[in-house]
FIKOLPA-237276 format. One record per residue (C-alpha): x, y, z; residue number from 1; chain. Coordinates in nm, 2 decimals, always signed. Example, Ala and Ser with C-alpha at 12.3 -4.5 7.8 and 13.67 -1.06 7.14 Angstrom:
<fibas>
xx:yy:zz:num:chaine
+1.23:-0.45:+0.78:1:A
+1.37:-0.11:+0.71:2:A
</fibas>
This chain:
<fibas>
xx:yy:zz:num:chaine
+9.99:+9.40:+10.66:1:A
+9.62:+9.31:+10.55:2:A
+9.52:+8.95:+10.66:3:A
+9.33:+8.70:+10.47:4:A
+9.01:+8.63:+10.70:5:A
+9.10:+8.31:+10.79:6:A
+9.38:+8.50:+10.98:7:A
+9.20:+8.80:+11.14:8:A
+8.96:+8.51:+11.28:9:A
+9.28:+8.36:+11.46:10:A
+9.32:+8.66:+11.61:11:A
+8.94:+8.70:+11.68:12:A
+8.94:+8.38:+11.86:13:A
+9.29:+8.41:+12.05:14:A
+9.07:+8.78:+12.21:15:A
+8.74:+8.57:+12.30:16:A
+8.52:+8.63:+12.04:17:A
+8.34:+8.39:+11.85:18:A
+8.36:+8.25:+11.51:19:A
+8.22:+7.92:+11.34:20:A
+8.45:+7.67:+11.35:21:A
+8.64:+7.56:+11.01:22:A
+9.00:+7.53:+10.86:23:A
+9.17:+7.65:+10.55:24:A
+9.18:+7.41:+10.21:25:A
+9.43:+7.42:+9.96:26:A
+9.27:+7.16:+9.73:27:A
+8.91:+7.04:+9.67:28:A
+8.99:+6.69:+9.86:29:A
+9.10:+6.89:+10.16:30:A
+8.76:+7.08:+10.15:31:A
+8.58:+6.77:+10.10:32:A
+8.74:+6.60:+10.40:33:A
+8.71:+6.90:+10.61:34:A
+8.38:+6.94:+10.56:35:A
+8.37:+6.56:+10.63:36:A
+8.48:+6.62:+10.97:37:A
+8.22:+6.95:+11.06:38:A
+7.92:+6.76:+10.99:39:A
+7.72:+7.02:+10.87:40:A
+7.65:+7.22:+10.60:41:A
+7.94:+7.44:+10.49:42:A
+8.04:+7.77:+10.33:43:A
+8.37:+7.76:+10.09:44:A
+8.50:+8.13:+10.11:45:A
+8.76:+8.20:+9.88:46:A
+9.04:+8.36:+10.07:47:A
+9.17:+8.67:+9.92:48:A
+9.27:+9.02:+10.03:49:A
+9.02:+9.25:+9.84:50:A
+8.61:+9.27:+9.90:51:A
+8.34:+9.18:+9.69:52:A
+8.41:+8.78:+9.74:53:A
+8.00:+8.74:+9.77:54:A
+7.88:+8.91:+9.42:55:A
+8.18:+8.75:+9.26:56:A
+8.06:+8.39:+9.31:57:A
+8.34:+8.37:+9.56:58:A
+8.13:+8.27:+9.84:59:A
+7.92:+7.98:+9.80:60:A
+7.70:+7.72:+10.01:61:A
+7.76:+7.34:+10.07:62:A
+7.51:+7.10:+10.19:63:A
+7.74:+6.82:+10.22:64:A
+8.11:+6.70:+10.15:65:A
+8.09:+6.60:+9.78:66:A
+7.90:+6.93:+9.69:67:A
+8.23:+7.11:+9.91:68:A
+8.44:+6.92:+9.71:69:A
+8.29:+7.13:+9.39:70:A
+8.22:+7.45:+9.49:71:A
+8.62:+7.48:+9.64:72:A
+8.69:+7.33:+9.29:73:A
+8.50:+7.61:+9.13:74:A
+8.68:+7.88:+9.39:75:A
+9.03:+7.81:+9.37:76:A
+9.20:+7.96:+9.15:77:A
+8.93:+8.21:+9.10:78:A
+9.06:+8.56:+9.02:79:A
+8.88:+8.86:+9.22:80:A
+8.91:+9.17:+9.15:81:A
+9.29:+9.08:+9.01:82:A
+9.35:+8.89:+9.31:83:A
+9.39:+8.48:+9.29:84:A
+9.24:+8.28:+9.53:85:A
+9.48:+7.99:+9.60:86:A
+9.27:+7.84:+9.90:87:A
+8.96:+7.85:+10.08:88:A
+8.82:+7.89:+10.41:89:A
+8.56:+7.62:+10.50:90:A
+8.35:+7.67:+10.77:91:A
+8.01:+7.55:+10.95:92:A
+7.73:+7.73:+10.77:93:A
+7.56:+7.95:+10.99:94:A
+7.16:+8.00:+10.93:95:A
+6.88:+8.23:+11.02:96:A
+7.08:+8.52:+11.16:97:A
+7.05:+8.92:+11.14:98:A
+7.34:+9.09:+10.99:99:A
+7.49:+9.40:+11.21:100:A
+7.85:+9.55:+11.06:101:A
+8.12:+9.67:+11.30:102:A
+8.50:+9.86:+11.29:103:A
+8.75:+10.01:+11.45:104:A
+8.99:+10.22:+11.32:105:A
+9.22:+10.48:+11.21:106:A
+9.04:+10.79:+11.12:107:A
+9.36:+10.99:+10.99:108:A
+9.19:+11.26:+10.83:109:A
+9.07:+11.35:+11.20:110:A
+9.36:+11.18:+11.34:111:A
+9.15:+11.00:+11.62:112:A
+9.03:+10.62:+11.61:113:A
+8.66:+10.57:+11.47:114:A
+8.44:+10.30:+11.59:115:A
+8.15:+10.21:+11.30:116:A
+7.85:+10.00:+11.38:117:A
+7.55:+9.95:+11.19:118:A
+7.29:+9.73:+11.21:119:A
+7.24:+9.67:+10.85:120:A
+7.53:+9.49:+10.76:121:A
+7.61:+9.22:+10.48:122:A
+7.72:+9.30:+10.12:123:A
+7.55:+9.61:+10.07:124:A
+7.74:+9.84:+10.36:125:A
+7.91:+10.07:+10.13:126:A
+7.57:+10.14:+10.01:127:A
+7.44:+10.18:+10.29:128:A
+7.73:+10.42:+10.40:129:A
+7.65:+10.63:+10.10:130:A
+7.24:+10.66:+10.07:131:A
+7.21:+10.63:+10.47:132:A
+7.43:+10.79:+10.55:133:A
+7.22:+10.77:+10.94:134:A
+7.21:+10.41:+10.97:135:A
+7.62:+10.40:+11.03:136:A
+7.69:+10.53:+11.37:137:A
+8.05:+10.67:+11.35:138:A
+8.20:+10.76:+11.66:139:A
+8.52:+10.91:+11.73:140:A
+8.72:+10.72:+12.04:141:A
+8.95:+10.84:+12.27:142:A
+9.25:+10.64:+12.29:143:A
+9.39:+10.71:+12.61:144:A
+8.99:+10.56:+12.77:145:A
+8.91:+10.33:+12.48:146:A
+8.60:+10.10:+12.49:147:A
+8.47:+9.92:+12.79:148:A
+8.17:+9.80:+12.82:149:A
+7.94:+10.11:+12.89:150:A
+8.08:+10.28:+12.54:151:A
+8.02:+9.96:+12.40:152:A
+7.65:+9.92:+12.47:153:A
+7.61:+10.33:+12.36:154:A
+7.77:+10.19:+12.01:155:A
+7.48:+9.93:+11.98:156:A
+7.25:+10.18:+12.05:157:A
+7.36:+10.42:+11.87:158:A
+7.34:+10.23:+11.59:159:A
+6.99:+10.08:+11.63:160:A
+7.13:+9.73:+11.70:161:A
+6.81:+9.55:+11.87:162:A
+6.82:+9.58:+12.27:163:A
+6.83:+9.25:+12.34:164:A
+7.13:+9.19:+12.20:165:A
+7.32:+9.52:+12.31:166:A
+7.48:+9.28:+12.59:167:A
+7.63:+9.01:+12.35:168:A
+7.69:+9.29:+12.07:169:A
+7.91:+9.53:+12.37:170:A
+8.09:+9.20:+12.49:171:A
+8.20:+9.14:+12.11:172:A
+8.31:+9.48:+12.02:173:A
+8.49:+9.53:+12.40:174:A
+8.72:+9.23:+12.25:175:A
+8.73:+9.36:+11.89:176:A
+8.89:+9.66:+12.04:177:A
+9.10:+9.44:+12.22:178:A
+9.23:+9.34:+11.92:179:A
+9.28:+9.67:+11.75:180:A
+9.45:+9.75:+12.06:181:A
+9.68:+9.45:+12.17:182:A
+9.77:+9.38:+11.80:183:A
+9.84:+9.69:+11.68:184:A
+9.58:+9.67:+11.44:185:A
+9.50:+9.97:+11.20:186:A
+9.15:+9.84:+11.07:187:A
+8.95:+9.58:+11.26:188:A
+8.62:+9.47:+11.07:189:A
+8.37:+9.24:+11.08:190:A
+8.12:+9.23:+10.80:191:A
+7.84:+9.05:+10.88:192:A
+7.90:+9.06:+11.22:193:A
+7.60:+8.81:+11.28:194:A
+7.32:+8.76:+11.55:195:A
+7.14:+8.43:+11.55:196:A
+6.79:+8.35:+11.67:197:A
+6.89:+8.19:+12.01:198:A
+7.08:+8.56:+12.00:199:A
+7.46:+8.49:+12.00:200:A
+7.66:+8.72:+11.84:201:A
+7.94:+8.62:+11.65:202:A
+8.18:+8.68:+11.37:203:A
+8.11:+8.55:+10.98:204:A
+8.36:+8.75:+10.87:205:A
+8.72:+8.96:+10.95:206:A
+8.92:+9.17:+10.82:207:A
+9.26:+9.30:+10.96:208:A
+9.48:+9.51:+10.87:209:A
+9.80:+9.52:+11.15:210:A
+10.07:+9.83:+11.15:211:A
+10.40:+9.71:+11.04:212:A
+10.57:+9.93:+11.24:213:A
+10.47:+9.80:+11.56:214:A
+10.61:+9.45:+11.40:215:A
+10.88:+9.46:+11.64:216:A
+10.67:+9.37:+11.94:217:A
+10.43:+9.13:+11.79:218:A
+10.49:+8.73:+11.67:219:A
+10.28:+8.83:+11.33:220:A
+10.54:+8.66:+11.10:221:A
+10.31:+8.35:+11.05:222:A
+10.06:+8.62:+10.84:223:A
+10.32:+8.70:+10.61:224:A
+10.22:+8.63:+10.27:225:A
+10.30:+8.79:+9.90:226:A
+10.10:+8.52:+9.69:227:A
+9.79:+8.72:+9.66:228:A
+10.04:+9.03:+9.46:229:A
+10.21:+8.75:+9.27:230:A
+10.52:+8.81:+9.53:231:A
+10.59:+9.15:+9.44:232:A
+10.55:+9.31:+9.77:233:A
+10.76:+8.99:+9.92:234:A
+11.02:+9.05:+9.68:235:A
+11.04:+9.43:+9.73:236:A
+11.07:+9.36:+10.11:237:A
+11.36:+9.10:+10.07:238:A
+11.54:+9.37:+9.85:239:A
+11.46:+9.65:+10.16:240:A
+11.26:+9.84:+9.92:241:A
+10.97:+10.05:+10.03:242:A
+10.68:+9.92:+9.84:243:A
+10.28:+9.87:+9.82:244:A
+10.10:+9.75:+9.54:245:A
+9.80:+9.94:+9.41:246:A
+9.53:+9.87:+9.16:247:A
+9.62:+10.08:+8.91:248:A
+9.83:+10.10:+8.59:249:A
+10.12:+10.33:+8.57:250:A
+10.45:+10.27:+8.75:251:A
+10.56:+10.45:+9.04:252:A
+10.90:+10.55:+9.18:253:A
+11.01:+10.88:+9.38:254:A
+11.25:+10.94:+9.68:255:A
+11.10:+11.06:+9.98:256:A
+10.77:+10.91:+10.11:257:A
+10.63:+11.27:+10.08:258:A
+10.74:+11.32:+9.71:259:A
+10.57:+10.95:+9.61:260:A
+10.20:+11.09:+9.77:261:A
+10.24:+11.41:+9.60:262:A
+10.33:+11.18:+9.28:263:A
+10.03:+10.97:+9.33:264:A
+9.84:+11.23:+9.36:265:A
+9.94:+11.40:+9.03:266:A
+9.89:+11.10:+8.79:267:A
+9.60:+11.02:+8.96:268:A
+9.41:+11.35:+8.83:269:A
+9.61:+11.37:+8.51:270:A
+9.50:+11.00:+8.44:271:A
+9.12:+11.13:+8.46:272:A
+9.20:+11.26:+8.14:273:A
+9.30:+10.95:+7.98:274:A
+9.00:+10.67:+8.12:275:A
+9.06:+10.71:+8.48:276:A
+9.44:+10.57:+8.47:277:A
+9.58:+10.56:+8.78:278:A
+9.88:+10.47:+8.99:279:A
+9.95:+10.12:+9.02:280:A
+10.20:+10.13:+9.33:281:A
+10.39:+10.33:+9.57:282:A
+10.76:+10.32:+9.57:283:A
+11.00:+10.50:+9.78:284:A
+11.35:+10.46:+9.70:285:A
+11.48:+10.67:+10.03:286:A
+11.69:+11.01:+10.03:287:A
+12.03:+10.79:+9.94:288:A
+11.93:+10.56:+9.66:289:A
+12.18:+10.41:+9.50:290:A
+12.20:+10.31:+9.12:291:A
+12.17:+9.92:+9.21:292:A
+11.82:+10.03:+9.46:293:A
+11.71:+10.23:+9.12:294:A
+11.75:+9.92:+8.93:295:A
+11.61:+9.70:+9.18:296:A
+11.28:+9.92:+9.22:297:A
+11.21:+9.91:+8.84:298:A
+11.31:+9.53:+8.85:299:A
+11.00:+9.49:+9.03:300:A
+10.79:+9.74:+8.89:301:A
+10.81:+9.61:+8.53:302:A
+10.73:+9.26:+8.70:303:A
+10.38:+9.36:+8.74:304:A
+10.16:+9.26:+8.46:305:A
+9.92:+9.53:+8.53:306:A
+10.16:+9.85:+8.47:307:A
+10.13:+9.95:+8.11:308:A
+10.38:+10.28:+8.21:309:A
+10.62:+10.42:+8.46:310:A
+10.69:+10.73:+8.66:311:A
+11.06:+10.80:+8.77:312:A
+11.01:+11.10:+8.98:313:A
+11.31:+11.24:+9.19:314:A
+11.47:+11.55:+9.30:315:A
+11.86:+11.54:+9.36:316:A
+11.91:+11.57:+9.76:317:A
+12.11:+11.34:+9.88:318:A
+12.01:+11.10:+9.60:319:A
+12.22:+11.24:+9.31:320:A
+12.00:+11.23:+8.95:321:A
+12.32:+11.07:+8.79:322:A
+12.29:+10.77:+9.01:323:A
+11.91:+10.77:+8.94:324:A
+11.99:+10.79:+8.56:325:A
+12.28:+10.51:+8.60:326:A
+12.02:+10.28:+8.80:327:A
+11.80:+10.34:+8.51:328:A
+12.05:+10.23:+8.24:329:A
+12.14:+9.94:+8.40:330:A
+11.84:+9.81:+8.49:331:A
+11.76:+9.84:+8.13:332:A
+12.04:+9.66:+8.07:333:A
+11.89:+9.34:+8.24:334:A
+11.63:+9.30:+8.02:335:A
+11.83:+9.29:+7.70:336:A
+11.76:+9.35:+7.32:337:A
+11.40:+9.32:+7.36:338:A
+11.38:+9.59:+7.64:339:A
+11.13:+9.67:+7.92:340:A
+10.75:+9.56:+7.78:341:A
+10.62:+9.96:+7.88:342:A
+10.78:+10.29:+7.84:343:A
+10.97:+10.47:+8.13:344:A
+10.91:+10.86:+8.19:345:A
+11.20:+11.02:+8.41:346:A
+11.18:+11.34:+8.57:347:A
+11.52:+11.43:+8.72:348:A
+11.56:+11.78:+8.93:349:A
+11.81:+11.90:+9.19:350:A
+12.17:+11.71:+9.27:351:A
+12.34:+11.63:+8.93:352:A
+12.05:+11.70:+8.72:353:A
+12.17:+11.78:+8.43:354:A
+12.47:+11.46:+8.40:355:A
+12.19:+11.27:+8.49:356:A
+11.98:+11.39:+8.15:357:A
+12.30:+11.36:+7.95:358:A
+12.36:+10.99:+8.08:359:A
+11.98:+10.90:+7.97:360:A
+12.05:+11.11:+7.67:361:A
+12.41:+10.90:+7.55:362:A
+12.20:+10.57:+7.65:363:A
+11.96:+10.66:+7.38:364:A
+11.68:+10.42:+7.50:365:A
+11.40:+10.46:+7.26:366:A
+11.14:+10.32:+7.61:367:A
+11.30:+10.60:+7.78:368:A
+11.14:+10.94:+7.79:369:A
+11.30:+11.23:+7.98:370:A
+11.04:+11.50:+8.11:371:A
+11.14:+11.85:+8.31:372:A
+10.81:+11.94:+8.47:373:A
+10.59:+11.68:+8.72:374:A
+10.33:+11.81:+8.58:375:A
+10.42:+11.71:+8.26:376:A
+10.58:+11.36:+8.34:377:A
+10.22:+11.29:+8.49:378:A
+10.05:+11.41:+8.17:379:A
+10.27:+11.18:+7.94:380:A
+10.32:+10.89:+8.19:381:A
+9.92:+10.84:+8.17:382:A
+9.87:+10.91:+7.80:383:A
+10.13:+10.61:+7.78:384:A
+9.92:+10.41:+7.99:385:A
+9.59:+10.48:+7.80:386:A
+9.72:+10.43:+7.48:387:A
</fibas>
């Protein structure tokens, strides 16, 4: 579960580390009153789950209430990179500090936990990762000894942070990893992670992202959201379905969480072909689907406006391919004359195989298209999707 930053900096707080103090607005009178009660000069951050906020005019400075009251105006409802911000986060403005990034967290291509500290943070890090390449200290961490304070202060240097502030900087990431530790976090971040002149460190920004399968021992139900995905990922949840939404555009439901990467995968590089089309979720309908779970997962997969085509991709196990194909049909059947808005590719192999072609064949759909090969259901899947 990714938090909005208003959230990872209650959990920054609740571990000792500092942030500016602010609240979360809803409405521009809220933001105006808020920033009533600071007294300061403010910064109205538009709270979403994606990056980029800053170069997207979703970050912006306010000298005083009334000028609050505007900029959240201007913010909310302000779509970022696809993603809507319905309220703000407004918070003392913080001046004349050095920028310094910082992270923990899962390096699964290594399969060990990564600490990353640099001391040119801000907007740019990605950049920075990528051209220098030497300013990024990346350091693998053993999980069993973690980070006290001595591997804290060799991160700081490490990463060229200035020495007088290799005390304050240690202190802060010791309780960062706190965090990634004690909240069964998979990603902490902090982007600026800031240093003022009087040299306090503290955190401008956050970013979270918390491993739902250590949910069970954790009170994290208060982060829950779905608005930011228009409720899709809510709604998949409610209906037990295994779901993440991507940024892409084509539709994608397997069985088996192994079967859904390797799809991913395969529409991703056939969709270079067609524009760079690529997958636009990741659905796993589990090794005993039934034909209502079938309909249910394209139910909400033809609710998201951004998916111009799907991918039905399953092999018969325990799943039968006639209850895939009967899922199909009546899940078609919900929509009516007018029919699904995009076309459906299905690839059916294994249990039942063939009934289940000749039950998509008698249903005749003219959105339906029935494929034998993945590779081939990838190839027409993102033609669809580029048309």
């Amino acid at each position: 579960m990714d938090l909005y930053e208003h959230q990872a900096k209650e959990l920054f707080a609740r571990h000792g580390i500092t942030v500016p103090p602010g609240r979360v607005a809803a409405t521009a009178q809220e933001a105006r009153l808020i920033a009533t009660e600071l007294k300061a000069p403010v910064v109205i951050k538009a709270q979403v789950k994606t990056g980029g906020r800053g170069k997207a005019g979703g970050v912006r400075l306010a000298p005083g209430p009334a000028a609050a009251e505007n900029e959240a105006r201007r913010i909310l409802g302000m779509d970022i990179k696809g993603h809507t911000s319905h309220t703000v986060l407004v918070e003392k403005a913080t001046g004349g500090f050095e920028e310094y990034y910082a992270a923990f967290l899962v390096d699964r291509a290594n399969r060990t936990l990564l600490a990353m500290v640099s001391s040119e943070g801000g907007m740019d890090i990605e950049e920075v990762a990528a051209t220098k390449p030497h300013a990024l200290a990346r350091i693998p961490i053993d999980a069993l000894t973690g980070v006290d304070l001595d591997t804290a202060r060799l991160l700081a240097a490490s990463a060229g942070l200035p020495e007088d502030v290799h005390d304050a900087a240690a202190a802060t990431l010791v309780r960062l990893w706190e965090v990634m530790v004690e909240e069964d976090a998979l990603l902490v971040e902090v982007n600026p992670l800031a240093c003022t002149s009087d040299r306090r460190v503290l955190a401008l920004d956050g970013k979270v992202s918390l491993d739902d399968n250590a949910s069970f021992r954790h009170d994290h139900a208060a982060f829950a959201d779905g608005a930011d995905d228009g409720g899709l990922e809510a709604r998949a949840r409610a209906k037990h379905l295994n779901y993440v939404k991507l940024e892409g555009q084509v539709g994608v439901i397997g069985n088996g969480a192994g079967l859904v990467m390797s799809t991913l995968d395969v529409v991703a590089y056939a969709g270079e072909r067609f524009g760079g089309v690529r997958p636009a979720n990741f659905l796993d309908i589990g090794g005993g689907a039934s034909a209502q779970v079938m309909a249910d997962g394209l139910e909400i997969i033809l609710s998201d406006p951004d998916v111009r085509a799907v991918l039905v991709n399953v092999f018969g196990g325990i799943t039968a391919c006639d209850a895939v194909a009967n899922g199909i049909v009546a899940a078609l059947q919900t929509f009516g004359e007018e029919g699904p808005r995009c076309p459906i590719v299905v690839r059916l192999d294994g249990n039942n195989a063939e009934l289940g072609h000749r039950i998509l064949s008698d249903a005749g759909h003219p959105m339906v298209r029935v494929v034998t090969t993945m590779d081939g259901a990838a190839e027409l899947v993102a033609e669809l999707a580029a048309a």
